[in-house]
py3Dmol code that shows the C-alpha trace and the ligand (Angstrom):
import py3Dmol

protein = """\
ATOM      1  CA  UNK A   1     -11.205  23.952   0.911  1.00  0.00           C
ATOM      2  CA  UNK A   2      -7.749  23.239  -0.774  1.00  0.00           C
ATOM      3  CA  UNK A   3      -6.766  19.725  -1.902  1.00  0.00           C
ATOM      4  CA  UNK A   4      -3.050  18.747  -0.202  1.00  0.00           C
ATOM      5  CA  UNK A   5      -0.606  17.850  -3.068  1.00  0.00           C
ATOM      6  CA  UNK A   6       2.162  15.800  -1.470  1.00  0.00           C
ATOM      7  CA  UNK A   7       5.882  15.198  -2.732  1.00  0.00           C
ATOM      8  CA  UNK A   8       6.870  11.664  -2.944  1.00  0.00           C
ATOM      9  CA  UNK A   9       9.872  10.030  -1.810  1.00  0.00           C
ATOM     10  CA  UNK A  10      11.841   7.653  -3.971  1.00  0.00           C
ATOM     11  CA  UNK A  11      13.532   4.188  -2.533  1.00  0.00           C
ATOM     12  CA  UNK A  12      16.238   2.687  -4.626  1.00  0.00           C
ATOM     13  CA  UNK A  13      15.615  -1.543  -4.075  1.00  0.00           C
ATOM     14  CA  UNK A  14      18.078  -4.805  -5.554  1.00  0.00           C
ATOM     15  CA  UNK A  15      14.535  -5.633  -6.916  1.00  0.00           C
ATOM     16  CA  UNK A  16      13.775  -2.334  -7.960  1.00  0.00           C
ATOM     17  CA  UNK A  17      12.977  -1.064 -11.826  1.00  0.00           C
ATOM     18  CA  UNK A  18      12.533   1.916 -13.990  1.00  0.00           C
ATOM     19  CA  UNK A  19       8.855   2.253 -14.381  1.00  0.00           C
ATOM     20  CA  UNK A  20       8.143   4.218 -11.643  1.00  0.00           C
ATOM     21  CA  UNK A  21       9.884   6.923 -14.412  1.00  0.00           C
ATOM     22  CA  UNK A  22       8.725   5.284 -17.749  1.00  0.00           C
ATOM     23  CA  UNK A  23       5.213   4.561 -16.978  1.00  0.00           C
ATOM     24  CA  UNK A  24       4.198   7.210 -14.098  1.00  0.00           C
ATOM     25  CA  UNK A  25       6.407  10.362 -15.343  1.00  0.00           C
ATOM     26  CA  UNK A  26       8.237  11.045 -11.783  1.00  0.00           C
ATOM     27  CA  UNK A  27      11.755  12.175 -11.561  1.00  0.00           C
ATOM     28  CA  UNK A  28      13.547   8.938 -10.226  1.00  0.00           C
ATOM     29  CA  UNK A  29      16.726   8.920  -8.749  1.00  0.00           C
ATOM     30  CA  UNK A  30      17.746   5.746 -11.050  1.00  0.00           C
ATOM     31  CA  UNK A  31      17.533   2.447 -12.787  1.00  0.00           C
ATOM     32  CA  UNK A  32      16.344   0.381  -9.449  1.00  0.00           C
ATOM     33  CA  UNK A  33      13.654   2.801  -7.499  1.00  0.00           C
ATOM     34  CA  UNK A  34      11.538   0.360  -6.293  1.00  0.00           C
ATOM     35  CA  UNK A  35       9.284   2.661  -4.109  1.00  0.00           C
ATOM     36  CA  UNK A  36       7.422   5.702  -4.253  1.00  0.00           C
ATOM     37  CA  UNK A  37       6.126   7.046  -0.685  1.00  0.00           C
ATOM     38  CA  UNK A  38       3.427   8.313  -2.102  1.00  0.00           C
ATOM     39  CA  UNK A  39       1.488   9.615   1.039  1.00  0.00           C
ATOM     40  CA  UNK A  40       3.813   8.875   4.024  1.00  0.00           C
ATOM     41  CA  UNK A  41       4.931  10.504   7.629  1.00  0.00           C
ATOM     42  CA  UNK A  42       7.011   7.535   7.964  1.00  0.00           C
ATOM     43  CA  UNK A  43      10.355   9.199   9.531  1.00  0.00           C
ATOM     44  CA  UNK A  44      11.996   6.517   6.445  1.00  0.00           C
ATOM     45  CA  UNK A  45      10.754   8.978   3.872  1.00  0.00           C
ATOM     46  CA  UNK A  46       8.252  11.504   4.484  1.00  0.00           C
ATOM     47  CA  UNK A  47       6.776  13.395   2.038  1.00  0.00           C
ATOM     48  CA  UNK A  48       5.781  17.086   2.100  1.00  0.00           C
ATOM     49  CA  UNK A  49       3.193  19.247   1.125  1.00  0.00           C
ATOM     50  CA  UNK A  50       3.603  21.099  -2.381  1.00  0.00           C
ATOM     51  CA  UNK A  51       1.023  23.518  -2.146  1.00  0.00           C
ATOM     52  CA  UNK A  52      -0.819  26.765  -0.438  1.00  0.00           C
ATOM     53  CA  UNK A  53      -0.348  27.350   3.101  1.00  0.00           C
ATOM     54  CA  UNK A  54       0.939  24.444   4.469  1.00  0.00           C
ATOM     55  CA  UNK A  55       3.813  24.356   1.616  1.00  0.00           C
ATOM     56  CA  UNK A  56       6.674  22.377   2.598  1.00  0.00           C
ATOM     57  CA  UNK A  57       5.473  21.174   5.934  1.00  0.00           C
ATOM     58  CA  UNK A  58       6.020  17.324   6.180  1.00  0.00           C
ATOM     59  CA  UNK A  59       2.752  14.657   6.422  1.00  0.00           C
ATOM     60  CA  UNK A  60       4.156  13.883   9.860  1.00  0.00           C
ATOM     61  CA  UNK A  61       4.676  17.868  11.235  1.00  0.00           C
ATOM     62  CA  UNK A  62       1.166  18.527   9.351  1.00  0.00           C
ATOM     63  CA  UNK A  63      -0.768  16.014  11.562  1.00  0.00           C
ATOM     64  CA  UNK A  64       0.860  17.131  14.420  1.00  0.00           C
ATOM     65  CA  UNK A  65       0.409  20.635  14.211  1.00  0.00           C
ATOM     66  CA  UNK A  66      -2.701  20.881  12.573  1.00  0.00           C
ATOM     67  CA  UNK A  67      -4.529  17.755  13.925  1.00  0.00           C
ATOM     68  CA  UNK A  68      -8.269  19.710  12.622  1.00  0.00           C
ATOM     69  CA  UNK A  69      -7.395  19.117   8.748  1.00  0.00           C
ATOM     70  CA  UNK A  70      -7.741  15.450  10.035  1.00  0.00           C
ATOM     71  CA  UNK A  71     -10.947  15.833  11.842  1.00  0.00           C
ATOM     72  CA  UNK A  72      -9.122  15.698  14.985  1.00  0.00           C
ATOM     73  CA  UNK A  73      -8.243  11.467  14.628  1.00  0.00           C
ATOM     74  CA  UNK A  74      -6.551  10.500  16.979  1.00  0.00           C
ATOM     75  CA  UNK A  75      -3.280   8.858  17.442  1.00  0.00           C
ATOM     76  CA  UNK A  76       0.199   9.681  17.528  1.00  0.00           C
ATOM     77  CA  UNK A  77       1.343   8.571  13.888  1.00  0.00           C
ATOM     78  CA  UNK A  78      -0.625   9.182  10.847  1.00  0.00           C
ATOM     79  CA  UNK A  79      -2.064   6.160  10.491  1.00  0.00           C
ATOM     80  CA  UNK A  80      -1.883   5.280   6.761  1.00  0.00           C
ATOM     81  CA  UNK A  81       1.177   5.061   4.173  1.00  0.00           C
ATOM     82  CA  UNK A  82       0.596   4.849   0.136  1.00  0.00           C
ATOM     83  CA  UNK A  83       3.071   3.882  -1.930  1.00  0.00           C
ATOM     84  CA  UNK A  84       3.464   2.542  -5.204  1.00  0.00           C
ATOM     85  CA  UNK A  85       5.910  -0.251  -5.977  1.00  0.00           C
ATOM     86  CA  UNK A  86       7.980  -1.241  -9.170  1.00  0.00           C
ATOM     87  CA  UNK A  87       9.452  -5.068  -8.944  1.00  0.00           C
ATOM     88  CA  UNK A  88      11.138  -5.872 -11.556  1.00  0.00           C
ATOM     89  CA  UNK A  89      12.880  -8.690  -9.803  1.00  0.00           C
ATOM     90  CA  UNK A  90      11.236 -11.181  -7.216  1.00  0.00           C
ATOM     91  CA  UNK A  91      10.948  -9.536  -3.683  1.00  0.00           C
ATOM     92  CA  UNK A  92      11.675 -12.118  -0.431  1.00  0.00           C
ATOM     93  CA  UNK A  93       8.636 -13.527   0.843  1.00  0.00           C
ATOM     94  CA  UNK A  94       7.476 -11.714   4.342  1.00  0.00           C
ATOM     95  CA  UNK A  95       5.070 -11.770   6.945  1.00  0.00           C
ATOM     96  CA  UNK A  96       3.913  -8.963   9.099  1.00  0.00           C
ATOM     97  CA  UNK A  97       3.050  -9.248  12.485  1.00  0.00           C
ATOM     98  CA  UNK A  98      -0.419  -7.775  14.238  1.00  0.00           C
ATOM     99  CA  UNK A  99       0.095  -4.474  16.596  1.00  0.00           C
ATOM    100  CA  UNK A 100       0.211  -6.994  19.615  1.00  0.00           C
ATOM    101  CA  UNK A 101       3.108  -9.029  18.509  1.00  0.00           C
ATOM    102  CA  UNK A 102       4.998  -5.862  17.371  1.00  0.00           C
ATOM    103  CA  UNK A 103       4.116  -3.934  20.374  1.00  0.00           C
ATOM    104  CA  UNK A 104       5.248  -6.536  22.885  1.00  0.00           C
ATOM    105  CA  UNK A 105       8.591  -7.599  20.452  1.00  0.00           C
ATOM    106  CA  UNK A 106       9.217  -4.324  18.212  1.00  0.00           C
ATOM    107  CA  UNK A 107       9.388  -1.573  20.812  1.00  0.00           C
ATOM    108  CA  UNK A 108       5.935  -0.722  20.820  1.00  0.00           C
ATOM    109  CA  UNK A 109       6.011  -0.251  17.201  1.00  0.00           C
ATOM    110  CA  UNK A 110       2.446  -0.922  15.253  1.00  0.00           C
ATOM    111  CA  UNK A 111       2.274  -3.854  13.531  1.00  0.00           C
ATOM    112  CA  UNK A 112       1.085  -3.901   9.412  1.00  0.00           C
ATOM    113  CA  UNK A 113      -2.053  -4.648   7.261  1.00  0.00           C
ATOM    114  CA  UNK A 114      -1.946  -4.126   4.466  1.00  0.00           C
ATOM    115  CA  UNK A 115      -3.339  -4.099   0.639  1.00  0.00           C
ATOM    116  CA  UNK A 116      -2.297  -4.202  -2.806  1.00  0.00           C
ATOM    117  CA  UNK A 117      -4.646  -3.244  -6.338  1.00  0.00           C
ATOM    118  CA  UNK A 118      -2.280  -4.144  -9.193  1.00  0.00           C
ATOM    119  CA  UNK A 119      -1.576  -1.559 -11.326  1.00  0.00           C
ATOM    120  CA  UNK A 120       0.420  -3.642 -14.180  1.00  0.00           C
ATOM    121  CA  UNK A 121       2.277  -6.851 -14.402  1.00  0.00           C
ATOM    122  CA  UNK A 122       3.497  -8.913 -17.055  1.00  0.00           C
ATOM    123  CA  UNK A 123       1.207 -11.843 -19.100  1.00  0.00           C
ATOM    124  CA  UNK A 124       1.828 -15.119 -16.796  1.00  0.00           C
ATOM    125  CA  UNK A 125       2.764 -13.115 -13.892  1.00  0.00           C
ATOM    126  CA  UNK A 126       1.957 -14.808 -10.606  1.00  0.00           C
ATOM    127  CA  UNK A 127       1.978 -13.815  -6.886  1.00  0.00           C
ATOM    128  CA  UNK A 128       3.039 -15.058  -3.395  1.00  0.00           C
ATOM    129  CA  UNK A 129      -0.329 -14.973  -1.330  1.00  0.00           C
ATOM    130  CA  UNK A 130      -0.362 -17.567   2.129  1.00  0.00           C
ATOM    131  CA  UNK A 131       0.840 -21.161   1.787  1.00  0.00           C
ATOM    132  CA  UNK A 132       0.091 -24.841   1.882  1.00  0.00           C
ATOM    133  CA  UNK A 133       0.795 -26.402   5.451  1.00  0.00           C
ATOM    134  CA  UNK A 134      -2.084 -27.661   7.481  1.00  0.00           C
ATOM    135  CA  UNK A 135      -0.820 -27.503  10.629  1.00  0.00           C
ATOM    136  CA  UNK A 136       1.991 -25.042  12.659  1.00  0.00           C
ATOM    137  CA  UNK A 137       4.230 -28.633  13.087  1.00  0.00           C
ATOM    138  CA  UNK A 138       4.083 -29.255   9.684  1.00  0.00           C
ATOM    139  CA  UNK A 139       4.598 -25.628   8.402  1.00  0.00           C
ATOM    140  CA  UNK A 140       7.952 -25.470  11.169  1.00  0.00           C
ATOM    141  CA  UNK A 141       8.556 -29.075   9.596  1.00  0.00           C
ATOM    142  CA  UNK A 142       8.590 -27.383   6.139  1.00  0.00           C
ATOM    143  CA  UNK A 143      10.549 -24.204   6.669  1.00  0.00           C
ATOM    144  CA  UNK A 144      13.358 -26.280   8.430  1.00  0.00           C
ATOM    145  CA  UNK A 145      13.331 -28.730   5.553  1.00  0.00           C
ATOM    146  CA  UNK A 146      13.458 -26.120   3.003  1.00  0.00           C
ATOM    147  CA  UNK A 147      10.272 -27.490   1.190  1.00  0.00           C
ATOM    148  CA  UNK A 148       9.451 -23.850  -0.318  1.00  0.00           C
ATOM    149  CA  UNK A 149       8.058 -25.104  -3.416  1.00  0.00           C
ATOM    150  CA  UNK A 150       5.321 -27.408  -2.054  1.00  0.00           C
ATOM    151  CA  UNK A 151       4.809 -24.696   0.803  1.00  0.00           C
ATOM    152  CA  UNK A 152       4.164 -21.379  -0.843  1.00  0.00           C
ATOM    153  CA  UNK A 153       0.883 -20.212  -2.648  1.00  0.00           C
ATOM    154  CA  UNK A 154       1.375 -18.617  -5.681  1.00  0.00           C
ATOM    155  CA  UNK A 155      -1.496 -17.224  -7.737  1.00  0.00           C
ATOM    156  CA  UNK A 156      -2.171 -15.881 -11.051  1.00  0.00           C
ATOM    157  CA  UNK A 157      -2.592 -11.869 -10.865  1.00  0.00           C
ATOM    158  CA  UNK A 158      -4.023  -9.650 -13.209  1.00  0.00           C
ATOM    159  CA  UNK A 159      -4.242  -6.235 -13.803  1.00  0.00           C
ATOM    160  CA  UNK A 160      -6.807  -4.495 -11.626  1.00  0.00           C
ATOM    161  CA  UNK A 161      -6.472  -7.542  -9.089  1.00  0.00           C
ATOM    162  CA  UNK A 162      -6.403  -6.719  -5.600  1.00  0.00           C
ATOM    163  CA  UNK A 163      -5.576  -8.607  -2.664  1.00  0.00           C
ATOM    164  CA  UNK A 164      -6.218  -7.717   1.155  1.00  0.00           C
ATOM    165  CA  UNK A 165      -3.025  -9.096   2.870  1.00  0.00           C
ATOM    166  CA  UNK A 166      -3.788  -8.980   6.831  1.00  0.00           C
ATOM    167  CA  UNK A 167      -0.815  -9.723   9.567  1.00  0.00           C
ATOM    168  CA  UNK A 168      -0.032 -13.277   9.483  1.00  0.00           C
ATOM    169  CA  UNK A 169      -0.574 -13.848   5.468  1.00  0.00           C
ATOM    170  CA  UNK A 170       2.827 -14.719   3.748  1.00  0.00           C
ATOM    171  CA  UNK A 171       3.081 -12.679   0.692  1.00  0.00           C
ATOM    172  CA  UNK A 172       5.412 -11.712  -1.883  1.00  0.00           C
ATOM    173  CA  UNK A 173       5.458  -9.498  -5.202  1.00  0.00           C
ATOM    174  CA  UNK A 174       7.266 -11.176  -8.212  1.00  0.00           C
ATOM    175  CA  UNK A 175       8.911  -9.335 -10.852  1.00  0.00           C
ATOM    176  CA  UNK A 176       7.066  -7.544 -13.560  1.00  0.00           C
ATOM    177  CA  UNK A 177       4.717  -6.469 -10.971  1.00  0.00           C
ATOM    178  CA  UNK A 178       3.719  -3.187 -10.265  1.00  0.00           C
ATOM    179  CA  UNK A 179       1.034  -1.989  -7.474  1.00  0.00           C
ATOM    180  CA  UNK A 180      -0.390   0.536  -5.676  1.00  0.00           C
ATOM    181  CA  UNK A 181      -0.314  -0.421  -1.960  1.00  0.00           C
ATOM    182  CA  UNK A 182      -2.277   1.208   1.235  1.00  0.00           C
ATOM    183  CA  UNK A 183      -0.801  -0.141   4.550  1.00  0.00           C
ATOM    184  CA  UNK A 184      -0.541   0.731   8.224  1.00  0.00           C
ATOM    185  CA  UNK A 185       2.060   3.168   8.737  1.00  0.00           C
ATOM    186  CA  UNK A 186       4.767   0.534   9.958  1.00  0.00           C
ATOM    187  CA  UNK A 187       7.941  -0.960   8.149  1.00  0.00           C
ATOM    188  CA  UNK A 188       7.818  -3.882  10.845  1.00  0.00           C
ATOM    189  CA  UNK A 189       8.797  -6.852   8.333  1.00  0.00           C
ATOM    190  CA  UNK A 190       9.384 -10.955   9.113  1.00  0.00           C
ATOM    191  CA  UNK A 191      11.762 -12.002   5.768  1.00  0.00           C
ATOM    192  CA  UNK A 192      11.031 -15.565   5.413  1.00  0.00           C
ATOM    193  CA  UNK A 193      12.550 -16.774   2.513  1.00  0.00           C
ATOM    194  CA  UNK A 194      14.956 -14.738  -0.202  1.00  0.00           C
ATOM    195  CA  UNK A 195      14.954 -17.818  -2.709  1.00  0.00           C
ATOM    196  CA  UNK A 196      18.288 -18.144  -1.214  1.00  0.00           C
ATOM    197  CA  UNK A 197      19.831 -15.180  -3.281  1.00  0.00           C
ATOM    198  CA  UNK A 198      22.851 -13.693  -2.506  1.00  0.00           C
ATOM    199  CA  UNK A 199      23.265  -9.929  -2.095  1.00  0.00           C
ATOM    200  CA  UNK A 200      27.254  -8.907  -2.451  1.00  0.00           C
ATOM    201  CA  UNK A 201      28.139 -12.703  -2.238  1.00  0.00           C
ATOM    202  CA  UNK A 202      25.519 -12.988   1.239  1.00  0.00           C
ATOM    203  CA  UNK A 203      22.245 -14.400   1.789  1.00  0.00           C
ATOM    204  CA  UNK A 204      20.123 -11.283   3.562  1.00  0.00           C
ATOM    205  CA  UNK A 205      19.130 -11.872   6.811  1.00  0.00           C
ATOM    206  CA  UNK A 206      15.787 -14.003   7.274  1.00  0.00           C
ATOM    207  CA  UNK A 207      13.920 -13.775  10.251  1.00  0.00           C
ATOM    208  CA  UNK A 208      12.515 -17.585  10.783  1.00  0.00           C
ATOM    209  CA  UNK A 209      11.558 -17.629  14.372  1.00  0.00           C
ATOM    210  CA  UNK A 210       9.288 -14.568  14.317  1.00  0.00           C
ATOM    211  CA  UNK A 211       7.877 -15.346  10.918  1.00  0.00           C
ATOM    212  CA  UNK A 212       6.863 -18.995  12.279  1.00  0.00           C
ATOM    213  CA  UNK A 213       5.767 -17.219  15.440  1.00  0.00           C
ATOM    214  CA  UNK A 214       3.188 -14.826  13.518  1.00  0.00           C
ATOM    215  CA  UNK A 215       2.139 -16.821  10.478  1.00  0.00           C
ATOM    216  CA  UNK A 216      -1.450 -18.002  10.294  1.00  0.00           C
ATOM    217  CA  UNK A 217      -2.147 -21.860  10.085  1.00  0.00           C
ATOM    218  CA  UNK A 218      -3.677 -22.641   7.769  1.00  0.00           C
ATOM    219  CA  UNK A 219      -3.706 -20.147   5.555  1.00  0.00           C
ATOM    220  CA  UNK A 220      -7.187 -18.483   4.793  1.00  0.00           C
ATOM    221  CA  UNK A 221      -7.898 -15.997   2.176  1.00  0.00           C
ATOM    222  CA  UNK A 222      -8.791 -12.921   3.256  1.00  0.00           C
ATOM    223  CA  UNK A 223     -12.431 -11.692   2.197  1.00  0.00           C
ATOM    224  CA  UNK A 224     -12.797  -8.793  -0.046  1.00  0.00           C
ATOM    225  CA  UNK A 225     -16.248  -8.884  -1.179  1.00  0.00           C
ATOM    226  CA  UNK A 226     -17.032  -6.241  -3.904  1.00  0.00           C
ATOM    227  CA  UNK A 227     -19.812  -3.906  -2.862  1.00  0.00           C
ATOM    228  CA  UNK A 228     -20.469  -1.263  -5.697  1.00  0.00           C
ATOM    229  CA  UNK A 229     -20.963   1.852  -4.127  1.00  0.00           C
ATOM    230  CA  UNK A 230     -20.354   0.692  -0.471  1.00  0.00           C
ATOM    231  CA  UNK A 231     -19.171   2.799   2.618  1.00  0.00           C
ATOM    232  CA  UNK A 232     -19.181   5.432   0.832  1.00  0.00           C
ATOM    233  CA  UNK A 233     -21.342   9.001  -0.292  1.00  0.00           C
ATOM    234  CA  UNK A 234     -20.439   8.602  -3.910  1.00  0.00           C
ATOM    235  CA  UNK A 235     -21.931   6.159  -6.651  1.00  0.00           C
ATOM    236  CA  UNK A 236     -19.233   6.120  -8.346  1.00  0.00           C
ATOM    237  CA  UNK A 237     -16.854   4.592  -6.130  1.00  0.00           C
ATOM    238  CA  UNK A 238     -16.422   0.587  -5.432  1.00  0.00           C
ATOM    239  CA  UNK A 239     -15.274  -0.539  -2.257  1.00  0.00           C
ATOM    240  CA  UNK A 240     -12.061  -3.012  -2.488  1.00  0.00           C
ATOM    241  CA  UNK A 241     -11.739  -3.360   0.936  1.00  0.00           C
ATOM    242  CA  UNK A 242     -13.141  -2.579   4.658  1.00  0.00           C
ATOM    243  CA  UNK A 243     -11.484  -3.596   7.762  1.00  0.00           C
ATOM    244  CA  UNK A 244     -10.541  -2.359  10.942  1.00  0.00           C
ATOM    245  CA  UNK A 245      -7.376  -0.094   9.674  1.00  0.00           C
ATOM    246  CA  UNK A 246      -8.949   1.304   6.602  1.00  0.00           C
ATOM    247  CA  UNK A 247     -11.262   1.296   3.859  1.00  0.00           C
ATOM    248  CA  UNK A 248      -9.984   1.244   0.601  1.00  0.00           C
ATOM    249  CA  UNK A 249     -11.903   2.104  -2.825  1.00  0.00           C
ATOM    250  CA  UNK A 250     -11.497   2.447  -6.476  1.00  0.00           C
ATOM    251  CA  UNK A 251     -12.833   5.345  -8.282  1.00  0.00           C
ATOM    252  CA  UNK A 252     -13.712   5.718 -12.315  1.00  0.00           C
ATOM    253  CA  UNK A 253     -14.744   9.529 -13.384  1.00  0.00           C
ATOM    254  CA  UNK A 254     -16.141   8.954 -17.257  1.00  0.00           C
ATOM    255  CA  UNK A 255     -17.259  12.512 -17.748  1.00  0.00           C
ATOM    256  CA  UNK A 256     -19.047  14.561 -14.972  1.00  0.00           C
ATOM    257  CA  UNK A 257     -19.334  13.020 -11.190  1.00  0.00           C
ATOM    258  CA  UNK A 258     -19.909  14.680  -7.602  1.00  0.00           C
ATOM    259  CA  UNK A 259     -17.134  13.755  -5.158  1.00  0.00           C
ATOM    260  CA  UNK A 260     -18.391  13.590  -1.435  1.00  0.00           C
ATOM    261  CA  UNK A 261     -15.307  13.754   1.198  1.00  0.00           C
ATOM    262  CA  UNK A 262     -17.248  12.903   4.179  1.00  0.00           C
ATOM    263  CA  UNK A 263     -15.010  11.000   5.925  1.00  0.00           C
ATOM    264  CA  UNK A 264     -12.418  12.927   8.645  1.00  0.00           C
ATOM    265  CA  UNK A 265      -9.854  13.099   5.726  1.00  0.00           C
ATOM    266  CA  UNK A 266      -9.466  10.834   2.612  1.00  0.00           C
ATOM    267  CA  UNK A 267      -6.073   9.910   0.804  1.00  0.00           C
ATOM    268  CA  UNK A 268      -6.398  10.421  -3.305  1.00  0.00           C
ATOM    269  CA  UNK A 269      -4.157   8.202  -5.717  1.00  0.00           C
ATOM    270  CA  UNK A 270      -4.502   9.088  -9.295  1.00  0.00           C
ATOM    271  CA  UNK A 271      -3.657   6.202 -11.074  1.00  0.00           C
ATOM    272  CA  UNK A 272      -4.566   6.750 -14.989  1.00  0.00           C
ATOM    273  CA  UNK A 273      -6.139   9.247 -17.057  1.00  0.00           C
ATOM    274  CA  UNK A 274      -6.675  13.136 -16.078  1.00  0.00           C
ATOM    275  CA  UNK A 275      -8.953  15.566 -15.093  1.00  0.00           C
ATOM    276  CA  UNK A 276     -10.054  17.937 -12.492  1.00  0.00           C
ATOM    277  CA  UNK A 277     -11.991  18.215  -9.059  1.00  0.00           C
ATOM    278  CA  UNK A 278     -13.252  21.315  -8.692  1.00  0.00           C
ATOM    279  CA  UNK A 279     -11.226  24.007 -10.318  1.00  0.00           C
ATOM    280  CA  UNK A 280      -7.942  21.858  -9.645  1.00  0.00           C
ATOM    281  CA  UNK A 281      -6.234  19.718 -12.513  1.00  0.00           C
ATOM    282  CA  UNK A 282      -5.373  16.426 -11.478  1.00  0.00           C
ATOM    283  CA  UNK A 283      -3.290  13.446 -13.592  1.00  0.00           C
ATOM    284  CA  UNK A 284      -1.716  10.164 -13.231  1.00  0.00           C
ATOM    285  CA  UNK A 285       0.359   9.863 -10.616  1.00  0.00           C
ATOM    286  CA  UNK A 286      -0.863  12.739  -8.487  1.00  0.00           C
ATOM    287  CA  UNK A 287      -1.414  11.406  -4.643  1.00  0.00           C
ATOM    288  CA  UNK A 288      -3.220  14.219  -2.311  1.00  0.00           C
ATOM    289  CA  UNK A 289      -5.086  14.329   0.881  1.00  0.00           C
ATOM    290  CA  UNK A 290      -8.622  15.636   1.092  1.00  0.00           C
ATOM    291  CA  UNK A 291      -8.915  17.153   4.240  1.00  0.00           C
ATOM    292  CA  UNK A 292     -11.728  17.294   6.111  1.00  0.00           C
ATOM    293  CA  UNK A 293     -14.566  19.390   6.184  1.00  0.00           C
ATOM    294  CA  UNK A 294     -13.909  19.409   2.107  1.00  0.00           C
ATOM    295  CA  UNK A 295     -17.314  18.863   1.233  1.00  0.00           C
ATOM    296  CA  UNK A 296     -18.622  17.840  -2.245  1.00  0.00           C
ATOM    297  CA  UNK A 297     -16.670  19.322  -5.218  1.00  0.00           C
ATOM    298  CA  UNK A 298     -17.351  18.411  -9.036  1.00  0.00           C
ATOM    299  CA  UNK A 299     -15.194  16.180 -10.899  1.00  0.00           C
ATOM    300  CA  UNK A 300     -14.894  15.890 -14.440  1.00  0.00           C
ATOM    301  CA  UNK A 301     -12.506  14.073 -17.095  1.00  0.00           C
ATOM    302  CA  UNK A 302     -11.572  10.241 -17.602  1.00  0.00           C
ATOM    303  CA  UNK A 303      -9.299   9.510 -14.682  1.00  0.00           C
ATOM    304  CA  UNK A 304      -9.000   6.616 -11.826  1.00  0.00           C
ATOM    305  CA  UNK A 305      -8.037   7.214  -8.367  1.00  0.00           C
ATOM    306  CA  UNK A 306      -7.394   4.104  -5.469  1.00  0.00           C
ATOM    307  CA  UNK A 307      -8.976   6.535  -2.510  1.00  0.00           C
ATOM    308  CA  UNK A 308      -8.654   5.444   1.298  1.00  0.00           C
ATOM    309  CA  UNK A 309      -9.707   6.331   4.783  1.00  0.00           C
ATOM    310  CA  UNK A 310     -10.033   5.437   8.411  1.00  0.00           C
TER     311      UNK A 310
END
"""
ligand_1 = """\
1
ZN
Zn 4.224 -6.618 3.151
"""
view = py3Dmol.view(width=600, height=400)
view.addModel(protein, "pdb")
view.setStyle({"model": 0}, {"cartoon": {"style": "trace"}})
view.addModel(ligand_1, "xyz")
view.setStyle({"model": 1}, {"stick": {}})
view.zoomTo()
view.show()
């Protein structure tokens, strides 16, 4: 069965840089492209299929059309969006609501979980992950006193870090950060705080009230235990992450491995190295969709892929 190549879209950010270029070879638009939809049938930026039959179709027409390449999963909206994200300046720190909060207050949209596996970042680089109030009075207390400093957690990040960010964990991305994210697909965002930036001589718009309604107090980390070889038909995978919206895993090929797609479809993120599944090359910065029904193929080269499912 034929692996789905998909066509990424490209989102110039403020915050945005020129790695997504330098570092993972696509054609950017500009200095500033902050995002590549990498898998999405988000109507912000869909991206299509580059190859065989269903050439050209969008993510979102594909799913509806031809629901069996999915294994028949229900829903309305393809439930997943990869993308891969350049900062090279600090992004605002946001919250997401749950899909009850954004279904009651966002027009029934879904609300967002979501998770990050850092691809690069710069030596010292830190990260926005939850925050320091004990109580919802004393985070309110906080925000309205401004007391960002003693109120956000930042942590050190790494390379090959990853970090399960559910709805309700305040989170931001700091410059020289780049990462591969897997997410609901949603774009339902609570801006806390901007570091009180100004965009063409104005602050952006923060949305306080829905941010303190949705946080979670106190903060707890979110658990991503690492189980080698977990929730999945191949030994070569290790799981990042399960939880109820996906599964997330990292993949290493070193030489000669047998992929097992037994899942009702599985989204494919090459993120170093080269190589081929099958008789199909693959390289950095490929992202395709097995579909299902694709049953075991060899794989052979030195290549990593972050893979997902539902
Ligand atoms: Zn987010």
């Amino acid at each position: 069965m034929e692996i789905l190549f998909l066509e990424p879209v490209f989102k110039q950010m403020v915050w945005g840089g020129s790695r997504l270029g330098s570092v993972f070879g696509y054609d950017i638009p500009g200095e500033n492209t902050g995002e590549c939809w990498a898998v999405s049938a988000h109507p912000a930026g869909e991206s299509r299929i580059k190859n065989g039959e269903y050439a050209g179709y969008t993510l979102g027409r594909l799913w509806k059309e031809k629901r069996e390449l999915f294994g028949n999963a229900e829903g309305e909206v393809f439930p997943l969006l990869t993308k891969i994200i350049d900062a090279k300046e600090d992004l605002s720190i946001q919250v997401h609501p749950d899909d009850a909060y954004a279904g009651e207050h966002e027009n029934g949209a879904l609300g967002k979980t979501e998770c990050w596996y850092v691809l690069d970042c710069d030596e010292d680089a830190t990260i926005v992950i939850g925050h320091h109030a004990g109580s919802r009075e004393e985070l309110r207390r906080m925000v309205k006193e401004g007391q960002w400093k003693e109120l956000i957690r930042e942590v050190p990040v790494r390379k090959g870090d990853f970090f399960q960010i559910n709805p309700g964990c305040v989170h931001a991305i700091k410059g020289g950060t780049m990462i591969l994210e897997t997410q609901q697909n949603s774009d339902i965002t609570y801006r806390l705080y901007d570091y009180d930036r100004l965009s063409n001589g104005k602050k952006r718009e923060l949305h306080i009230e829905k941010s303190l309604d949705v946080i979670e107090v106190p903060y707890k980390e979110a658990v991503t235990e690492e189980k080698r070889g977990g929730g999945s038909a191949n030994t070569w995978f290790e799981e990042l992450v399960e939880c109820s919206k996906y599964t997330v895993w990292k993949g290493t090929v070193k030489g000669k491995e047998i992929l097992k797609q037994d899942r009702s479809f599985m989204l494919v993120s090459v993120i170093e190295g080269s190589g081929s599944i099958g008789s199909t090359p693959v390289r950095k910065g490929d992202h395709f969709i097995l579909p299902c029904g694709f049953g075991e193929e060899e794989v052979c080269g030195d290549f990593t892929v972050i893979c997902s499912a539902v």
